[in-house]
C-alpha positions, 0 to 999 in steps of 0.5 A: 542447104545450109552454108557450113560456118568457117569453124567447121569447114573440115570437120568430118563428125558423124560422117562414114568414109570407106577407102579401098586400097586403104593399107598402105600409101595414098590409102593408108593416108588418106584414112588416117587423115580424115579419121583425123578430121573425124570420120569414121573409117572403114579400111579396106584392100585385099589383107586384112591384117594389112588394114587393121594395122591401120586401124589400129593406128587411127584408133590409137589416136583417139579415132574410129575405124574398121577392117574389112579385106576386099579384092576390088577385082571380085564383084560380090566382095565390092557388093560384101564390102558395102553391105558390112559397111552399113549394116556395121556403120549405118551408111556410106557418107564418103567413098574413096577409091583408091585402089588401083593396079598396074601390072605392065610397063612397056610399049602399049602394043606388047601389052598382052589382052590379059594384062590391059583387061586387068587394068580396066578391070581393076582401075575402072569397073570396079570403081563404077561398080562400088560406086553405084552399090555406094550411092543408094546409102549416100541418098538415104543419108542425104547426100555424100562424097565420091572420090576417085583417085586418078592420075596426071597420066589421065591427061598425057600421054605415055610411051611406057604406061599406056593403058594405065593413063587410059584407065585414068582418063575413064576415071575423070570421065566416071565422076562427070558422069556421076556429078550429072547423074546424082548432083541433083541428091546432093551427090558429089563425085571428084577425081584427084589426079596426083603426079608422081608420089613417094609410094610403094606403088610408084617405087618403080617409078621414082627409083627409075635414076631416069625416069626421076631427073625427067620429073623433076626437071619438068616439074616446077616445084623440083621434087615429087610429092607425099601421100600426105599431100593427097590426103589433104586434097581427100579431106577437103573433097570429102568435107562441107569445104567442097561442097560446092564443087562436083565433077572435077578433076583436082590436079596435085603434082607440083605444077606438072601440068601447069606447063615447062619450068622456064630453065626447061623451057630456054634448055629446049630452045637453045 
């Protein structure tokens, strides 16, 4: 396989890139960037009016989508997605799973049998799911680009989103898997793991006056951060720029993870 030249290390022409969750937030950014950088997109979540609006947005600037609504819980719709995707597109070069849920927050032993089977449903079987109805496209095209969006949660643990964090870990373990099984086809299968983002979805989280000041007191860059910023990490996992790298985890939180600002750190002691 060739080296990409530096003039096209993220250029996504001719590419097929379908992103669950793909109306709003992470998604809804993550799609318009890497239709940005030429892919054509196939947005997908459960309301269809909801994706085409942002189809309309991507072909508004000059690029090339397509709606299709699926309830990531409903395995014929994951099966139904992928077939529209390439009998409509030809293939699937790069997968995003965004989608996600998280219906509970408390103390993991209230959490309800119902509830935390939703979670793993949702936040881990489907993706191992869409993912292996995915991966016979990619190798009839030569290759393609799995990309699972994790969370730090996968890292640490959580007194008020337990299951979640555990879903997430799976997540990082789903693209390792992935990466050994299928890196030898030129398959490659990363994780993002954001910290807390300015999304709908974390509303709960960074509207939390509490929950707020903890983050940003233990995250060094002192605020949380935007879709966008993940979208960015999704263009360069998507593209010949990371062609290279497969099976990893690619933290995108400020430096959360990188340890205690030292202000924090001299606080704690003293």
């Amino acid at each position: 396989m060739m080296t990409p030249s530096l003039d096209n290390m993220f250029d996504l022409s001719g590419k097929v890139a379908l992103v669950t969750g793909g109306s709003r937030g992470i998604g809804r950014a993550i799609s318009l960037r890497l239709a940005q950088h030429g892919a054509t997109v196939v947005v997908s979540s459960r309301k269809v009016e909801a994706c085409q609006e942002v189809v309309d947005e991507i072909r508004c600037g000059g690029g090339e989508a397509e709606a299709k609504a699926c309830n990531i819980a409903e395995k014929g719709q994951l099966q139904a997605l992928v077939e529209h995707t390439v009998e409509k597109l030809g293939g699937v070069d790069v997968l995003v799973c965004n989608a996600a849920v998280n219906p509970y927050f408390g103390p993991s032993n209230e959490m309800s049998d119902e509830a935390f089977d939703r979670v793993m449903g949702c936040n881990v079987r489907s993706n191992f799911q869409l993912v292996n109805m995915a991966i016979p496209s990619m190798l009839e095209r030569g290759g393609g680009s799995i990309i699972v969006i994790s969370s730090i949660g996968g890292f640490i643990g959580s007194d008020v989103l337990g299951a979640y964090s555990i879903s997430k870990a799976a997540d990082m373990q789903l693209v390792r898997n992935i990466a050994v099984e299928w890196g030898g086809k030129n398959v490659r299968a990363n994780c993002i793991a954001p910290g807390l983002i300015r999304t709908d979805f974390a509303r709960a989280l960074w509207e939390n006056e509490k929950i707020l000041e903890s983050t940003l007191r233990n995250t060094p860059m002192k605020r949380i951060g935007e879709a966008d910023e993940i979208a960015g990490a999704a263009v360069f996992l998507a593209s010949p720029a990371a062609g290279y790298m497969n099976g990893q985890t690619l933290a995108v939180d400020g430096g959360r993870l990188a340890g205690v600002p030292r202000a924090q750190l001299s606080d704690s002691v003293t």
